[in-house]
C-alpha positions in Angstrom: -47.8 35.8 -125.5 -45.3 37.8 -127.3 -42.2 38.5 -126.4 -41.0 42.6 -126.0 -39.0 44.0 -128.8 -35.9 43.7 -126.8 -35.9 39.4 -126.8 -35.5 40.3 -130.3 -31.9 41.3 -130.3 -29.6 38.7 -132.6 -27.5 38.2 -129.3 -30.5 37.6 -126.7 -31.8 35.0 -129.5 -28.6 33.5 -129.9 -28.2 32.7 -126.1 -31.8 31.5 -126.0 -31.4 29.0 -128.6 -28.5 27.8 -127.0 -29.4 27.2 -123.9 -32.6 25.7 -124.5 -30.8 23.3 -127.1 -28.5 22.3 -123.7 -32.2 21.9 -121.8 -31.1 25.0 -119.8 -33.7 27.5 -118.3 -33.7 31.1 -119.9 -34.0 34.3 -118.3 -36.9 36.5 -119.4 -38.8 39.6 -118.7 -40.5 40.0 -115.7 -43.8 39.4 -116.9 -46.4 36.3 -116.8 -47.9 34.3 -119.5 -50.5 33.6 -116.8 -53.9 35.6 -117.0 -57.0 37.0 -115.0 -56.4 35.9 -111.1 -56.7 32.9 -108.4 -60.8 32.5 -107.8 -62.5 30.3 -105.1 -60.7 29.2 -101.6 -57.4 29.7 -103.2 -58.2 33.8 -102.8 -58.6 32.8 -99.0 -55.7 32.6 -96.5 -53.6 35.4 -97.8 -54.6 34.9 -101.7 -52.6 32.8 -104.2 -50.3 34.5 -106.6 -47.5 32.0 -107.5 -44.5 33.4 -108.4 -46.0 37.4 -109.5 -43.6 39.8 -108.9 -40.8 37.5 -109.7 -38.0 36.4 -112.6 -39.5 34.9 -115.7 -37.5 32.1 -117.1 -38.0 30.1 -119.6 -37.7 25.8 -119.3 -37.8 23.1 -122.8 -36.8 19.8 -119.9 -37.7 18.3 -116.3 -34.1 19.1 -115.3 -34.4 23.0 -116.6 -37.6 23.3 -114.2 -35.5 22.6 -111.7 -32.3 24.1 -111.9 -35.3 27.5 -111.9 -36.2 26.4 -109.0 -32.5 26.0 -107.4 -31.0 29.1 -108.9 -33.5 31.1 -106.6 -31.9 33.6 -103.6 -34.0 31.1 -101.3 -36.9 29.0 -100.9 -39.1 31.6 -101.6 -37.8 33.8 -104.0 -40.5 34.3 -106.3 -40.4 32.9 -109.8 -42.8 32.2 -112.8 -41.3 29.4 -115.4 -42.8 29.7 -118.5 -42.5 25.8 -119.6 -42.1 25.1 -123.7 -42.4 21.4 -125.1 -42.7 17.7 -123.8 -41.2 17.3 -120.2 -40.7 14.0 -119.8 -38.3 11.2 -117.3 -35.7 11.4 -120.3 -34.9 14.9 -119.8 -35.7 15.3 -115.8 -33.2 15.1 -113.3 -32.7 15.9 -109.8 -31.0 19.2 -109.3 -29.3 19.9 -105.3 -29.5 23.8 -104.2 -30.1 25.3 -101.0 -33.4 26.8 -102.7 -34.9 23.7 -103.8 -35.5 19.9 -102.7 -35.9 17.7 -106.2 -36.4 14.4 -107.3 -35.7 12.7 -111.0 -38.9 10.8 -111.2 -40.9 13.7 -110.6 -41.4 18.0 -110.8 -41.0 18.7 -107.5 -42.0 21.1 -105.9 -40.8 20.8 -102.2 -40.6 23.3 -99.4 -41.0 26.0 -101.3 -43.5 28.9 -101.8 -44.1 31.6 -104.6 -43.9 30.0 -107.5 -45.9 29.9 -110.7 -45.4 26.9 -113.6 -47.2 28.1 -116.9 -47.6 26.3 -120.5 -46.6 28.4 -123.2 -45.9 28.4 -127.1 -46.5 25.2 -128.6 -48.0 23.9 -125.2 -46.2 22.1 -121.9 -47.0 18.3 -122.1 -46.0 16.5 -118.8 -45.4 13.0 -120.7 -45.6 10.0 -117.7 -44.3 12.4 -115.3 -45.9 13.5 -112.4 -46.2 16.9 -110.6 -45.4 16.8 -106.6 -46.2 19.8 -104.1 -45.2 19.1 -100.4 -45.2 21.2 -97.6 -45.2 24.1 -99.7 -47.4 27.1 -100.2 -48.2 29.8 -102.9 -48.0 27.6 -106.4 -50.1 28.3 -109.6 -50.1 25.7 -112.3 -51.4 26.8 -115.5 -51.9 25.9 -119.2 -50.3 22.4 -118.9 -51.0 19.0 -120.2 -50.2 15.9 -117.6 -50.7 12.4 -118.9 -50.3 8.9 -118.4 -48.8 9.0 -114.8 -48.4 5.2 -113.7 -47.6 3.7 -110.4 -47.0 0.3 -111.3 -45.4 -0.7 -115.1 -42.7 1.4 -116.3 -41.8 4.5 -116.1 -43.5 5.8 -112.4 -43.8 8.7 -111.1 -45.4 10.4 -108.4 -47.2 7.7 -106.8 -49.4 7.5 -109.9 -50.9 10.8 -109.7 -50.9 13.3 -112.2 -51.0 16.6 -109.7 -50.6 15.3 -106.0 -50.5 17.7 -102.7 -49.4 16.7 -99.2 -48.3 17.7 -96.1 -49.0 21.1 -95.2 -49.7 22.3 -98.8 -51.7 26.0 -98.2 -52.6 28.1 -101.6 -52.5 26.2 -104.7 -54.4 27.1 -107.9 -54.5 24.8 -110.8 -56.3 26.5 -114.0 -56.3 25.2 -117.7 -54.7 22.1 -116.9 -55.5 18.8 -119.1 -55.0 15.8 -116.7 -55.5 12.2 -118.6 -54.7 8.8 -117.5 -55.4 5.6 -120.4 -57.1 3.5 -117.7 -57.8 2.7 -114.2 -55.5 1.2 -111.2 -55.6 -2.7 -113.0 -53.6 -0.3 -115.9 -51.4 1.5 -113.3 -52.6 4.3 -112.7 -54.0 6.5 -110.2 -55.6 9.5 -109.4 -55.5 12.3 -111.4 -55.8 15.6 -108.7 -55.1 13.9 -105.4 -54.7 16.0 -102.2 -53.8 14.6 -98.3 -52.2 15.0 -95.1 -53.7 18.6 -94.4 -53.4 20.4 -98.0 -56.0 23.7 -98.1 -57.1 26.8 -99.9 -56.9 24.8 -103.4 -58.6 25.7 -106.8 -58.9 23.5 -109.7 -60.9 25.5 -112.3 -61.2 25.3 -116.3 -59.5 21.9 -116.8 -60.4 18.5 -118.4 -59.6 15.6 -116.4 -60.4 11.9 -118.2 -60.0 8.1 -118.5 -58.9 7.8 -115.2 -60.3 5.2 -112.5 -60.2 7.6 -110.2 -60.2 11.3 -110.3 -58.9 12.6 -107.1 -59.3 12.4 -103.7 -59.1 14.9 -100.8 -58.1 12.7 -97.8 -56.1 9.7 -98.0 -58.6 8.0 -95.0 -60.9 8.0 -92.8 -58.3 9.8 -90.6 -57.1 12.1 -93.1 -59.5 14.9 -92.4 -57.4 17.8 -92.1 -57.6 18.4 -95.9 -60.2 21.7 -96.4 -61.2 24.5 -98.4 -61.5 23.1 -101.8 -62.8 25.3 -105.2 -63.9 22.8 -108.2 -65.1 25.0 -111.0 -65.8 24.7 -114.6 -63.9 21.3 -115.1 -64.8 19.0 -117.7 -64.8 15.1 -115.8 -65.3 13.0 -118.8 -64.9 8.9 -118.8 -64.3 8.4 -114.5 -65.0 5.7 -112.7 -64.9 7.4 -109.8 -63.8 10.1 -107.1 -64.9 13.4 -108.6 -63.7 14.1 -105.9 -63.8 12.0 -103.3 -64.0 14.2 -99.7 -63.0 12.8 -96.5 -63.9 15.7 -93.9 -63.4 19.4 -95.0 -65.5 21.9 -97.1 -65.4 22.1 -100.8 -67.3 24.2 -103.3 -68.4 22.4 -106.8 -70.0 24.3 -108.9 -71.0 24.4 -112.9 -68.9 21.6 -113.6 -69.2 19.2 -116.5 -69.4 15.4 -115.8 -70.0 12.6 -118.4 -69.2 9.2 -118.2 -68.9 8.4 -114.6 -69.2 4.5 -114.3 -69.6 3.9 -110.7 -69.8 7.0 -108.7 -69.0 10.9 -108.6 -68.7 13.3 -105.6 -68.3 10.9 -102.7 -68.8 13.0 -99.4 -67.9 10.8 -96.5 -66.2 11.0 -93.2 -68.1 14.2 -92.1 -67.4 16.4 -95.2 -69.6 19.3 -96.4 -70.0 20.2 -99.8 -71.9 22.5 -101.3 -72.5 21.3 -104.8 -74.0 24.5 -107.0 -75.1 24.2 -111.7 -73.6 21.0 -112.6 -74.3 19.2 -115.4 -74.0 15.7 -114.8 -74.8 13.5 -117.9 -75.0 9.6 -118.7 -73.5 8.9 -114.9 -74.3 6.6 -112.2 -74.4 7.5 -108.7 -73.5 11.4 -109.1 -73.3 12.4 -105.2 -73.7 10.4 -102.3 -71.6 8.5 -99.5 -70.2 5.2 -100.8 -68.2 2.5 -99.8 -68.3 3.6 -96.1 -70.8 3.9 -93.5 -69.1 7.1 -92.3 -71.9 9.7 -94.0 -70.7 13.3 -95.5 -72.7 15.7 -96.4 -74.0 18.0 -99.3 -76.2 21.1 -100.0 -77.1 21.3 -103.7 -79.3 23.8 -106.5 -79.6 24.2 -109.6 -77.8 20.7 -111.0 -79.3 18.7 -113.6 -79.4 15.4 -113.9 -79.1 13.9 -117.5 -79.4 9.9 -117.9 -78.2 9.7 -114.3 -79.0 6.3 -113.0 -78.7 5.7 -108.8 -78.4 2.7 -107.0 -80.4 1.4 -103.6 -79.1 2.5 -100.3 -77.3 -0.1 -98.3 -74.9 -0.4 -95.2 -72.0 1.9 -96.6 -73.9 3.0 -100.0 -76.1 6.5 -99.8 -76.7 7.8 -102.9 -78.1 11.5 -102.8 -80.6 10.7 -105.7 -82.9 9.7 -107.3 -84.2 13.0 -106.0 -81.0 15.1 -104.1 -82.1 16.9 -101.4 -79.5 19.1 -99.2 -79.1 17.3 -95.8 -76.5 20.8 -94.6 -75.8 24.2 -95.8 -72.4 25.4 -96.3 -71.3 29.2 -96.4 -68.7 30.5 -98.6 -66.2 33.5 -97.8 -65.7 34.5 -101.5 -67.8 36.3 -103.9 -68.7 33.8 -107.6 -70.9 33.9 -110.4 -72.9 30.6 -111.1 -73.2 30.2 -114.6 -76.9 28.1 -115.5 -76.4 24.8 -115.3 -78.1 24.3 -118.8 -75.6 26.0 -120.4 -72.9 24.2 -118.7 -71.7 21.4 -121.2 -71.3 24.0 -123.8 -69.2 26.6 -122.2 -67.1 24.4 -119.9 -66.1 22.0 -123.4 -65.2 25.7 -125.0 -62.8 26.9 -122.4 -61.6 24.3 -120.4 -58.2 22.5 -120.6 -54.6 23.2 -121.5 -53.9 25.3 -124.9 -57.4 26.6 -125.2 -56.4 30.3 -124.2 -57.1 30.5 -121.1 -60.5 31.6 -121.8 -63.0 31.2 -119.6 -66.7 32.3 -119.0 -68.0 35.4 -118.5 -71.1 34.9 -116.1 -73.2 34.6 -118.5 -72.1 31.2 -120.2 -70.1 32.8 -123.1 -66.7 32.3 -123.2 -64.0 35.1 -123.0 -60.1 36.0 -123.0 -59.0 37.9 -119.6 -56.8 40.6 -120.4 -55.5 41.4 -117.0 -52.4 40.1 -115.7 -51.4 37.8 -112.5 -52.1 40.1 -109.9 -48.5 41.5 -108.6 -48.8 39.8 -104.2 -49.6 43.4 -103.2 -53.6 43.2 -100.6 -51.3 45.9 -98.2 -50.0 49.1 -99.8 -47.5 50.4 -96.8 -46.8 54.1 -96.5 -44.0 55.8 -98.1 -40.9 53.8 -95.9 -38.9 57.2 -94.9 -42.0 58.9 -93.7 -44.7 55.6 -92.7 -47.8 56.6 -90.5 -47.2 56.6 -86.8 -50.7 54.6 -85.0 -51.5 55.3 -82.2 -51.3 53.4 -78.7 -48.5 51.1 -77.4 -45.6 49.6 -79.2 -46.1 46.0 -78.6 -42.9 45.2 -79.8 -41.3 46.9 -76.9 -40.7 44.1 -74.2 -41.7 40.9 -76.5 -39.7 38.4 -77.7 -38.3 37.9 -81.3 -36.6 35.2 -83.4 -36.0 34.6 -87.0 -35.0 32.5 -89.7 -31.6 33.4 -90.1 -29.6 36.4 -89.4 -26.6 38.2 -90.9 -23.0 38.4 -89.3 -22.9 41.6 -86.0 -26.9 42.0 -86.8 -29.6 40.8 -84.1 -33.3 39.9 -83.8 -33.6 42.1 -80.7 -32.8 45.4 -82.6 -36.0 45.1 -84.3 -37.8 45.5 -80.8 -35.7 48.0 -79.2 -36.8 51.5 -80.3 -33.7 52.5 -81.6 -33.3 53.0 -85.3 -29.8 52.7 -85.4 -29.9 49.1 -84.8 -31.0 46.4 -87.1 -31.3 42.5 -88.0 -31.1 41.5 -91.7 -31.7 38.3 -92.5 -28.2 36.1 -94.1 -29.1 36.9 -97.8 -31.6 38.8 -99.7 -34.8 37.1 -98.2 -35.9 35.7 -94.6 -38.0 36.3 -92.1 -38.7 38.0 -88.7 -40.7 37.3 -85.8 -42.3 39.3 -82.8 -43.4 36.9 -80.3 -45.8 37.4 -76.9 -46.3 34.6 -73.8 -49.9 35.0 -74.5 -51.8 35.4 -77.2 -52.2 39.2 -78.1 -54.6 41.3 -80.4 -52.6 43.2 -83.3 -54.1 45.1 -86.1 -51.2 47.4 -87.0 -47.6 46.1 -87.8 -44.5 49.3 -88.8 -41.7 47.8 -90.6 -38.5 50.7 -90.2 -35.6 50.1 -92.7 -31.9 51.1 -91.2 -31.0 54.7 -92.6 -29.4 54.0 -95.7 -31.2 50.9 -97.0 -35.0 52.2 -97.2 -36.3 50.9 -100.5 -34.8 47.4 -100.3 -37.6 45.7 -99.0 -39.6 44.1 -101.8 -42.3 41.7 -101.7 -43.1 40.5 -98.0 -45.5 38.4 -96.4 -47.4 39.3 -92.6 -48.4 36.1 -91.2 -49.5 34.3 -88.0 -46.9 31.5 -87.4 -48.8 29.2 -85.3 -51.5 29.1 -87.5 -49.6 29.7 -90.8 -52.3 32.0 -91.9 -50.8 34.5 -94.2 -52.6 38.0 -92.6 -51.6 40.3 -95.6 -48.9 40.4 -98.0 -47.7 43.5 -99.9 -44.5 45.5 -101.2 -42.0 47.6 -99.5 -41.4 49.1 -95.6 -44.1 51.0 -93.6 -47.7 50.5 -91.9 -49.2 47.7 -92.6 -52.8 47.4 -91.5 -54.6 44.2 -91.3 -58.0 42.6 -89.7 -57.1 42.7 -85.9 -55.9 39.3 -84.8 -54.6 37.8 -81.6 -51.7 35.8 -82.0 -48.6 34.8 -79.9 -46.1 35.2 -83.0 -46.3 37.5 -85.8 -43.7 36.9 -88.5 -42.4 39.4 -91.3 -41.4 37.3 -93.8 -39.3 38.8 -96.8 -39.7 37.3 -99.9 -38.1 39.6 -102.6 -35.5 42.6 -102.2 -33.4 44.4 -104.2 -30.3 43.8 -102.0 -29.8 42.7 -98.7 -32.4 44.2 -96.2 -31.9 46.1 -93.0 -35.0 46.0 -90.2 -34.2 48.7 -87.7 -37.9 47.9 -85.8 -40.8 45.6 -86.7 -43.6 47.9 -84.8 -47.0 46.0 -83.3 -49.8 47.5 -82.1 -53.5 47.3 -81.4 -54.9 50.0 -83.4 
């Protein structure tokens, strides 16, 4: 991507190649090397947009990634860090902040939520160095190479896994990525795009992921069922043994996928998953789909796949394999719109556009392969009325009489003056982003939220988020004070989460109501 005229200044250059000699992160335009948008589950729940909307900064070490992530207002500032060069344990270290939670044998990405890590220039190559996303929401990786993850031998990282997602992960989309391993777990490695302990609304789409043992699971168990809403698109799965994915309970979506090479099995639905498995090529492979190595049987609807020199084995005790002739034994609905390319054409248009440092090309539903030219979507589904003058609904202020809490709150300010009708009082959170809640002793229908900003302040209010706090759900998410509307849901607390402002915000009354 090229830079704007104005990186070009002799002083702007001058800093830059300082501090990325030092390993330091450098400020840049707001603007994303990242391309097109999220597709598949990780549009659902609120959408995925990383860090859009955010500071651009620039990272040439491990320990530069995080200091990004560290030098943020909060948690979930948003950010997008554009990542140059080979990241490896010799330049990682772990960097404290009240923004971030890091680790020196690992990127980590820990509590934390709108954030976006994208190859650029001569390429990002994670060199033995894993990437780790806990309990954390709203992350795009893109254009990056991560290889040779080990977790026995020397260096480890990450638990052996290349990309690995745990506890509570919600919106993740992983596009372009190359994830390699140089054998199996006798060579100390693991999987390559592992996912556990009740991670959803993921995407993996356009990436190569080879020599590996194992390449990914969803579900660490039998138990581990939580784990849902899984997009597999256009990937190349070349030289497996197995787990393409592996599925323990949930719903993913596979479709027009490339697989070569798979030794001993492929998609592995067990444990009472569904998959609906749509034009994939699958090619000099044994045992494609199935249950195996459990009695515990999944579950699979498939059309349109072709089976090249795939070889099956007999059924046993904990061995079904879906072929010779796969039949669908469910059916599975999906909640966002796709195009299937054929499955014919699938080995050549998946080898031309998949992976890291192929230009983010992908197809164009029609097999051919194509550039996007529009940009990471800025997190705006809600566009609120003008703040001074927003639209008045109609019916009862459900605010009025409620509850209310937050997640922090400035010095002589109070949750309560969101929820009192009076204008001149107002909470603001202790620093330029944080959060607000309405809550109700039952659970109560609202399709209509007014955010009013303290006379004085309107226009401070940046990016926000609407969600459901029991559930998590993200509801809507937009920019700036007004009306929001939203699909009418009941919920006990509804939460207005600020995550970007131009100064320190002022909530004179956080409106609910039915209609």
């Amino acid at each position: 991507m090229r830079r704007p005229t104005a990186l070009r200044l002799h002083a702007t250059l001058a800093t830059a190649a300082l501090a990325a000699a030092a390993g330091a992160f450098v400020a840049m335009p707001s603007a994303s090397a990242a391309t097109a948008g999220a597709t598949g589950y990780a549009t659902q729940n609120g959408g995925t947009t990383g860090g859009a909307g955010g500071q651009t900064v620039r990272a040439t070490t491990g320990t530069a990634i995080h200091q990004a992530l560290c030098s943020r207002a909060s948690s979930s500032t948003p950010i997008i860090i554009e990542v140059e060069g080979t990241i490896n344990h010799g330049n990682t270290s772990k960097v404290s902040g009240d923004s971030c939670d890091t680790a020196a044998d690992k990127i980590e990405l820990k509590q934390i939520s709108n954030v976006t890590i994208v190859g650029v220039g001569s390429g990002a190559v994670f060199d033995q160095l894993g990437i780790h996303i806990r309990d954390s929401s709203n992350i795009i990786i893109q254009n990056v190479t991560v290889k040779n993850v080990k977790k026995s031998g020397s260096p480890t990282s990450n638990g052996g896994d290349a990309i690995g997602m745990e506890s509570d992960v919600r919106n993740v989309w992983v596009d372009h990525a190359s994830l390699e391993a140089s054998g199996g777990e006798d060579e100390g490695f693991d999987g390559l795009f592992d996912m556990k302990d009740n991670t959803q609304y993921v995407t993996l789409s356009y990436s190569t992921l080879r020599n590996s043992g194992r390449g990914g699971l969803i579900g660490s168990s039998e138990s581990d069922v939580s784990n849902s809403y899984i997009t597999f698109h256009h990937n190349l799965y070349e030289n497996i043994d197995s787990r393409t994915p592996l599925l323990r309970g949930g719903t993913a979506h596979i479709y027009d996928n490339y697989y070569v090479g798979l030794t001993k099995s492929g998609i592995n639905s067990r444990a009472g998953a569904h998959a609906k498995v749509d034009n994939n090529y699958f090619k000099d492979s044994k045992d494609v789909l199935g249950t195996f190595y459990t009695d515990a049987a999944g579950y699979w609807q498939v059309s349109g796949n072709i089976y090249d020199n795939v070889t099956w084995s007999d059924p046993g005790e904990e061995n079904n394999p879906a072929g010779p002739d796969p039949q669908s034994n469910t059916t599975v609905s999906i909640p966002y719109s796709y195009t299937l390319d054929d499955a014919d054409c699938v080995p050549d248009v998946v080898t031309r556009t998949a992976g890291a440092d192929t230009g983010l090309k992908v197809s164009d539903g029609s097999c051919s392969p194509t550039t996007p030219t529009s940009p990471t979507p800025d997190p705006t589904t809600s566009t609120p009325d003008d703040p001074g003058t927003p639209t008045q609904p109609s019916g009862t202020n459900l605010s009025i009489g409620a509850g209310s809490d937050g997640s922090s709150k400035a010095s002589g300010t109070s949750y309560g003056n969101v929820r009192d009708g009076d204008t001149s009082t107002y909470w603001s959170p202790n620093g330029s982003t944080g959060s607000v809640s309405i809550k109700w002793s039952s659970a109560t229908a609202v399709s209509k939220a007014v955010i009013r900003e303290a006379s004085g302040s309107e226009g401070t209010i940046g990016s926000w988020r609407l969600l459901d706090a029991d559930t998590g759900t993200v509801l809507t998410t937009g920019n700036g004070a007004g009306t929001i509307s939203f699909p009418s849901t009941a919920v006990r607390k509804l939460t207005f989460d600020i995550t970007g402002a131009s100064g320190t915000p002022k909530v004179a009354e956080f409106e609910t109501y039915a209609s």
